[in-house]
MILOTI-254037 format. One record per residue (C-alpha): residue in three letters; x, y, z. Coordinates in steps of 0.25 Angstrom, whole numbers, plus 5000, padded with zeros to 4 digits. Example, Ala and Ser with C-alpha at 12.3 -4.5 7.8 and 13.67 -1.06 7.14 Angstrom:
<atoms>
ALA504949825031 SER505549965029 
</atoms>
This chain:
<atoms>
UNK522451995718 UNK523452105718 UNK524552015723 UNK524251915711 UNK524052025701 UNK525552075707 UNK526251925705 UNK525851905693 UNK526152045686 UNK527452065693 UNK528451935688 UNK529551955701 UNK528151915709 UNK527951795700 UNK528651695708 UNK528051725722 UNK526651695715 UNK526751565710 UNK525051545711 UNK525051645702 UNK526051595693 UNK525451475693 UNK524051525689 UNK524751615678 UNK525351475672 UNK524051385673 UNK523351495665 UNK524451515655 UNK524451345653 UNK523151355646 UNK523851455636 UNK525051395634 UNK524451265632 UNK523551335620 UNK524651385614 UNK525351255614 UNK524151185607 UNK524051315597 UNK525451285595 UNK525551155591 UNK524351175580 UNK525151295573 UNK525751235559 UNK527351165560 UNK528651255559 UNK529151225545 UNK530451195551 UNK529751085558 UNK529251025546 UNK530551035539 UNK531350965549 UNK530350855551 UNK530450825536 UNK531950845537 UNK531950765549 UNK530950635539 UNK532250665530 UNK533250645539 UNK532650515546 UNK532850455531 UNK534350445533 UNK534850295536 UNK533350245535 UNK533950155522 UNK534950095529 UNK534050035538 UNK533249995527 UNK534349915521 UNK534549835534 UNK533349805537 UNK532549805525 UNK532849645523 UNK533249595537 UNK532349675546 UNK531049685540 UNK530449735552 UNK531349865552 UNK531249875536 UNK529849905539 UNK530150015549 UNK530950075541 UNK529950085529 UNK528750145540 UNK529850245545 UNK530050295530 UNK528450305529 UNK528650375541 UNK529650475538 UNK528850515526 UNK527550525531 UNK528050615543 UNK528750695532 UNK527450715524 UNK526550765537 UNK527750845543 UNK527450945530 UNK525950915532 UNK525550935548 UNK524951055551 UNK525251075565 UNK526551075574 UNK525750965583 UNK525850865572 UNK527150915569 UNK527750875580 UNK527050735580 UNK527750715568 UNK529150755574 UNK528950665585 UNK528350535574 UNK529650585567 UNK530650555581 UNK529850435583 UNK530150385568 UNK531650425570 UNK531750345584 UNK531150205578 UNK532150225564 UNK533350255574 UNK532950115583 UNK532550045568 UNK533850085563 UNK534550035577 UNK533949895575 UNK534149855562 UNK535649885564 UNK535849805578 UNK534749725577 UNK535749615571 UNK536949625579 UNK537049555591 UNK537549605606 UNK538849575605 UNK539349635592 UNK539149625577 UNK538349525569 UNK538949505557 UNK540049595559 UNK538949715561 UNK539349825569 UNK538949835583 UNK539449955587 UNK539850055577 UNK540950125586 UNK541750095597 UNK540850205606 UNK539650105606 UNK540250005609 UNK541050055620 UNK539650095627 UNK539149945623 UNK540349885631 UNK540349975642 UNK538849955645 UNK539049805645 UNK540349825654 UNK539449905663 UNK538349805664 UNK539349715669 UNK539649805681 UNK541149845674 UNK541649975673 UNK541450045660 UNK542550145661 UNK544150075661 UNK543649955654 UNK543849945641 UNK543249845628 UNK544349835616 UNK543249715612 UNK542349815606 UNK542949815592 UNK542849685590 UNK541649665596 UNK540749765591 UNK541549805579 UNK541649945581 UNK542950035578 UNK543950095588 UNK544150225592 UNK545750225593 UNK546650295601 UNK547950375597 UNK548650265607 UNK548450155599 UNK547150095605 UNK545650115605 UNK544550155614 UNK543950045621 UNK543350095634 UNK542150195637 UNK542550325634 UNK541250385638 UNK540350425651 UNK539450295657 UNK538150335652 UNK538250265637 UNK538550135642 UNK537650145655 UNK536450185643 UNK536950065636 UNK537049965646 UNK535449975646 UNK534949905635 UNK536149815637 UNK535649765651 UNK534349755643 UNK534949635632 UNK534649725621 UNK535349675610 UNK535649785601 UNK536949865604 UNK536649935618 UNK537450065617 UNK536750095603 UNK535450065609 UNK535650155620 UNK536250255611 UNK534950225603 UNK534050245613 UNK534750385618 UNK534550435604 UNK532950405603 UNK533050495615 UNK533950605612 UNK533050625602 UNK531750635609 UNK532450725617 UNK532850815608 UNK531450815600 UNK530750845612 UNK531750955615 UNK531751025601 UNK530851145598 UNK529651075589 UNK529851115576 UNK531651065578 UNK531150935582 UNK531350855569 UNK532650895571 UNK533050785583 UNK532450675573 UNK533450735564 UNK534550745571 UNK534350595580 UNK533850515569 UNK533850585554 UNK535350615553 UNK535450465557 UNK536950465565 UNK536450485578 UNK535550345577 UNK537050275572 UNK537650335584 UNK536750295593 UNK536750135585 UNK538250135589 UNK538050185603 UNK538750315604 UNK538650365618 UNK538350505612 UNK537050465608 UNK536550415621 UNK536750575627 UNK536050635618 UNK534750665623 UNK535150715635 UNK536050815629 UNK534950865619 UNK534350885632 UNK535450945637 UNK535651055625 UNK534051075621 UNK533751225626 UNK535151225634 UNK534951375636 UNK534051365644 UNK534451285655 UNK534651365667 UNK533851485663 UNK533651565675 UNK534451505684 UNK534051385687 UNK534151245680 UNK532851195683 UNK532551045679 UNK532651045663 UNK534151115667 UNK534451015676 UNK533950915667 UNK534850965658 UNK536150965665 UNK535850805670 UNK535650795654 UNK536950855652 UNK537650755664 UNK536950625658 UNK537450665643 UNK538950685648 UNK538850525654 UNK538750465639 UNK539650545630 UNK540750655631 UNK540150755620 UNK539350815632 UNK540550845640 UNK540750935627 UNK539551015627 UNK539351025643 UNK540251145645 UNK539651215633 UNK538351205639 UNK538651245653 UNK539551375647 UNK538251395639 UNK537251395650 UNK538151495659 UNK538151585648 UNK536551595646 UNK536151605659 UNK537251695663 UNK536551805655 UNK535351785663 UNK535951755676 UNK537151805686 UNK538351725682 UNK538151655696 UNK536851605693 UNK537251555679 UNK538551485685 UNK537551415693 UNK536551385683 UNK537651315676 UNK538651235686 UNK536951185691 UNK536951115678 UNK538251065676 UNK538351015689 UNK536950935685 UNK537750885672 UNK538950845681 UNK538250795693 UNK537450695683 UNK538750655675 UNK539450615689 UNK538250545693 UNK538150465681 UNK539750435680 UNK539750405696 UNK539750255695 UNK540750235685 UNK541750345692 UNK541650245704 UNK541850145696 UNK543350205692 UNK543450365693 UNK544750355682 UNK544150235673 UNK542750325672 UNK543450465668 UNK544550415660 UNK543250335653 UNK542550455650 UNK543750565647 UNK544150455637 UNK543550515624 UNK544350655629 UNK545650615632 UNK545950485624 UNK546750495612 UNK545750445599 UNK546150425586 UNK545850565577 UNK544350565573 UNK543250635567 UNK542850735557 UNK543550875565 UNK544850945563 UNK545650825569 UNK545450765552 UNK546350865549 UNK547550785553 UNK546750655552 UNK546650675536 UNK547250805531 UNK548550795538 UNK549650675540 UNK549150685554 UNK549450775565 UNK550450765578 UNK549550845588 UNK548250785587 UNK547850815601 UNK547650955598 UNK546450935589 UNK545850895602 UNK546550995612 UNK545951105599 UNK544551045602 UNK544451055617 UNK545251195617 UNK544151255606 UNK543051195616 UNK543551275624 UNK543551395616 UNK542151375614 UNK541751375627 UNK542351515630 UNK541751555618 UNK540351535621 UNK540551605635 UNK541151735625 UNK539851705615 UNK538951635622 UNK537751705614 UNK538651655599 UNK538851525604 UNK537751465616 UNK536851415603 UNK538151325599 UNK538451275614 UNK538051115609 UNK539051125596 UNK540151185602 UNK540651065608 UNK540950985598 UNK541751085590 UNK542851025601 UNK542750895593 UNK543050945581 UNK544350975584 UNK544750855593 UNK545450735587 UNK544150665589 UNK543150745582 UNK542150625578 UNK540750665571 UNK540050595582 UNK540350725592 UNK539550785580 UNK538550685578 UNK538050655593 UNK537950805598 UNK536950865584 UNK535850825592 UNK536250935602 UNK536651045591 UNK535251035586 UNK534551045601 UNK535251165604 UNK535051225589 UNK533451185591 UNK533451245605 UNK534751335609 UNK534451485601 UNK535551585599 UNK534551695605 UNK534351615617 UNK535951645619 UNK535651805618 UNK535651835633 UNK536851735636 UNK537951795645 UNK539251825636 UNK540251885644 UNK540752025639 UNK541852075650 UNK543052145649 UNK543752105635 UNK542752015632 UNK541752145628 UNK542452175616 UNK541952095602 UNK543352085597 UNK543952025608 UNK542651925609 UNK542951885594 UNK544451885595 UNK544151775607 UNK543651685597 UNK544951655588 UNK545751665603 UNK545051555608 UNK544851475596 UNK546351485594 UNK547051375602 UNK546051275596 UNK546451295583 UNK547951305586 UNK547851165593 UNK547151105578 UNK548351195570 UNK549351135578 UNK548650985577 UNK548550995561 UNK550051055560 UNK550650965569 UNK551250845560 UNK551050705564 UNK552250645571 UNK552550515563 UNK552850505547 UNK552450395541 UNK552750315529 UNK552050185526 UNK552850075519 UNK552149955515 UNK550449925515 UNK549949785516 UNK548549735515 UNK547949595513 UNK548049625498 UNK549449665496 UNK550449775501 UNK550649925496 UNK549549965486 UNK548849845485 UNK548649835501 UNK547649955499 UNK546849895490 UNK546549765504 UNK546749775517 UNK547949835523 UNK548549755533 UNK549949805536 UNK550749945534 UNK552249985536 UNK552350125539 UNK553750195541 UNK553350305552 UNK554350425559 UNK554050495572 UNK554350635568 UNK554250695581 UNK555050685594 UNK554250585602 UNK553750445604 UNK552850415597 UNK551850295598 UNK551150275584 UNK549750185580 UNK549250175567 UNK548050155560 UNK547450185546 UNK546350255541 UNK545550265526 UNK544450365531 UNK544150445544 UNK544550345554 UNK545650265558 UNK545750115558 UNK546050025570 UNK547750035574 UNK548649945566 UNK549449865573 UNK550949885573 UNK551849765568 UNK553049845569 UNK553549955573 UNK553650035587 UNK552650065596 UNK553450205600 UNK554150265588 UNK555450355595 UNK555550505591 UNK556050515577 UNK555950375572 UNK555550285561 UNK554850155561 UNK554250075552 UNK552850005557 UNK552249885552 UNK550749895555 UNK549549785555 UNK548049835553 UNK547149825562 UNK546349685561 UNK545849645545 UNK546649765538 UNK546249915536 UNK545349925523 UNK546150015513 UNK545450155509 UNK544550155498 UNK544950195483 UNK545950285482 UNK545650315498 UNK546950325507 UNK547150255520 UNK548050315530 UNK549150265540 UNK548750335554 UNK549650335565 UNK549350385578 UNK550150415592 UNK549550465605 UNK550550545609 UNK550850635604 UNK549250615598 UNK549550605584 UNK549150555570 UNK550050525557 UNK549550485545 UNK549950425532 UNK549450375520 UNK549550235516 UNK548950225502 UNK547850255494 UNK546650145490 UNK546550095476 UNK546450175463 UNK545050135458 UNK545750115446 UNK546349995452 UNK545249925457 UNK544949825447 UNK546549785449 UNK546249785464 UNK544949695464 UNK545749595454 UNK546749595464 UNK545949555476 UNK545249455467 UNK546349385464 UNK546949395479 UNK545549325485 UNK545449225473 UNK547149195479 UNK546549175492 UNK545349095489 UNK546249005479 UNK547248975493 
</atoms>
């Protein structure tokens, strides 16, 4: 009795009396399991009310628009949509009525359910009419290139091809989708991303499904992201992953054209959902494990992981170094990378055998090829502020170099920053050429997860390390401008460095006339005198834009291909297949031209869409042009 009464008194003793540990949990079940019960009858958090009426709200965005499609055509998806507005408001009403957190959370999970059969309604009535080889009545298949990219890679590899080094420049015309041009004059017309996309996809392809197999994949990935991520979130956020999945409507269109980003969701909202705590103690135990496998299987469908991997592994060192030797936490850490890594190898093994350089040019693409300018970060200044810039690769090489920065300073302010570890990443994008809006877009889910489940007190007792000049505040805060400082240089010397060619266009042609009147058609042909200003050989491609992105290359009729240091030429330049359609009234529409090396854009304006003044003249005009034709 003495020994018993000494185990379970004294901890150190606890683990050499595991009957007695045992005994202790079995009588502490009962209590816990009250308390749970108890628990689920006290009254709703308000904040949970709130959001699930937020969350009613937010489900009500693009609702109409499937309406309209199917209101006349599909009657049977009509009627779903009118049961899921009755639903939406009846699970308003009784979110402000139910008394206990019990029926609060049935009405949460009613609410994901709801969410999950729009998202599949919505995803039907815009296939549900295209056939499996492209568009029907020139409907889009695909939206974008990425989609269909996974669609032919998937097929390619049910024909026992290899995905990687093969390449489909068919895709445009087949599926009707837009390119992703390169600064060398071509397109992106091979898989530029890790297996996993099309291996998911390849699925219900084997399976004859005859709805687009990348976006039902995608699809699929998203009704289980998530269910991940409301099972994951404390009980009163979880109106918040219907929210952020369904409400806000852009992830269901992602996941329609069959981005790859969409299909590794769920496991990286696995992945980030209570982050801090993996390790704890030293050991990863299965839910750390299960994590770091997560984090292997996310990085085999899209390159944002590769982002936020080192972010998180810098993280963890930094927690459980303050509770552990710095030995111990180094373990902890190279344990769950090397599960990350070992599952990424594992997965990619097959197609490295199939060709080691084929498979890592393939998935280094997106880092290293040389796209077009794009997106909604700093890159816009010489996009649309500027006449172009000389230096564009610097944006990028600003990006990774403030990556950097940000890395070292969460190891100075680990206790400031570990709450921000799943934003930090894509601060890089903001200041690389490519900084598209779907970087943003496809990682929100993860901001909220760590938001809902990542506090800054759980950061309090993180190691920060404070040795020799490191102890004094100025120097810490003096660090910041230091190494923030090449970053910025690189984007000052980006925006100040002028583009290399001068252009002046000459003459305009559209189907409707030249000069003026050609802006008021379709253009079909421009004369551009252009100078190369610098001291290099330069090799320039045009294109032409009238709103944030750039047209398919024009072909050039005359002119040279390589345009000597200090020379002038004059090109003659044919639009890409019907014509550019001129910019709206009083829009401009602007002459790109782009070289790869150095990786530059120039830009000039070729004119001005019509006065609304004019357009009465204008339509008179074209009347009288179409009733020429006819008469002929």
């Amino acid at each position: 009795m003495s020994s018993l009464t000494s185990a379970t008194d004294d901890p150190p003793q606890r683990p050499q009396a595991p009957e007695a540990d045992a005994a202790a949990q079995a009588a502490a079940a009962p209590t816990r399991k009250g308390a749970a019960k108890a628990a689920h009858r006290l009254p709703p958090a308000q904040v949970n009310r709130l959001l699930t009426v937020l969350c009613c709200a937010s489900m009500l965005i693009g609702a109409r628009d499937v309406w309209n499609r199917s209101a006349v055509n599909q009657p049977v998806h009509a009627l779903a949509v009118i049961l899921y507005f009755g639903g939406l408001l009846a699970i308003a009403v009784l979110a402000l009525a139910v008394r206990t957190r019990r029926a609060m959370t049935l009405l949460d999970a009613s609410l994901l359910g709801i969410a999950a059969l729009e998202c599949l309604n919505r995803f039907y009535t815009v296939t549900a009419a295209q056939p499996p080889h492209g568009t029907s009545g020139g409907r889009v298949y695909y939206g974008t290139d990425e989609g269909a990219l996974v669609h032919s890679a998937a097929r390619t590899l049910l024909h026992h091809g290899h995905i990687y080094g093969t390449h489909w420049p068919e895709i445009f015309k087949l599926y009707h989708v837009g390119t992703t041009p390169l600064m060398d004059g071509g397109a992106a017309t091979g898989l530029d991303y890790p297996p996993l996309g099309p291996v998911l996809t390849a699925i219900p392809m084997r399976l004859g499904l005859s709805h687009p197999s990348a976006g039902i994949a995608a699809t699929v990935m998203l009704l289980v992201a998530s269910v991940v991520m409301f099972l994951l979130l404390p009980p009163s956020w979880r109106p918040v992953a219907v929210i952020v999945c369904y409400g806000l409507g852009w992830l269901p269109n992602y996941a329609q054209m069959g981005y790859p980003g969409c299909m590794e969701l769920a496991f990286l909202i696995f992945t980030v959902a209570y982050w801090h705590r993996t390790g704890a103690g030293g050991r990863l135990g299965v839910r750390g494990s299960a994590q770091a496998a997560s984090l292997g299987i996310a990085a085999c469908f899209h390159q944002l992981t590769w982002f936020l991997a080192p972010f998180l592994a810098v993280g963890l060192f930094m927690i459980r170094r303050g509770e552990l030797p710095a030995r111990q936490a180094a373990l902890v850490v190279l344990r769950y990378s090397g599960i990350a890594l070992g599952v990424f190898l594992v997965i990619n093994l097959p197609f490295v055998l199939q060709g080691p350089h084929a498979w890592l040019l393939g998935i280094l693409t997106p880092l290293v090829q040389q796209a077009i300018p794009a997106g909604q970060g700093v890159v816009g200044i010489s996009q649309f502020l500027t006449s172009g810039s000389g230096a564009l690769h610097l944006y990028s090489t600003g990006g990774l170099l403030f990556g950097m920065a940000m890395l070292v300073l969460l190891v100075v302010f680990p206790r400031r920053l570990g709450p921000a570890v799943t934003v930090m990443p894509w601060v890089v994008f903001y200041l690389s050429t490519r900084s598209q809006q779907d970087y943003w877009d496809l990682t929100v889910p993860l901001w909220v997860m760590a938001a809902a489940t990542v506090g800054a007190a759980d950061f309090d007792r993180a190691w920060h390390p404070r040795m020799g000049w490191l102890r004094s505040r100025t120097v810490r805060t003096l660090l910041v401008p230091v190494l923030l400082a090449p970053s910025l240089v690189c984007l000052l010397v980006a925006v100040a460095t002028p583009p290399p060619l001068t252009m002046s266009v000459q003459a305009v042609e559209g189907r409707e006339g030249s000069g003026l009147r050609a802006l008021t058609g379709v253009l079909t042909r421009l004369q551009v005198q252009v100078t190369n200003t610098t001291g290099a050989q330069l090799s320039p491609h045009f294109a032409t834009s009238t709103g944030s992105t750039i047209s398919d290359y024009w072909a050039v009729l005359a002119g040279p291909k390589q345009l000597a240091p200090h020379a002038t030429a004059v090109y003659t330049l044919g639009a890409p297949e019907k014509g550019v359609e001129p910019p709206g009234i009083k829009g401009r529409i602007l002459l790109r031209a782009v070289t790869p090396q150095p990786m530059s854009l120039s830009t000039v304006v070729i004119g001005t869409g019509p006065d609304p003044s004019t357009l009465p003249l204008i339509r008179q005009v074209r009347h009288h042009v179409r009733v020429s034709a006819q008469g002929r």
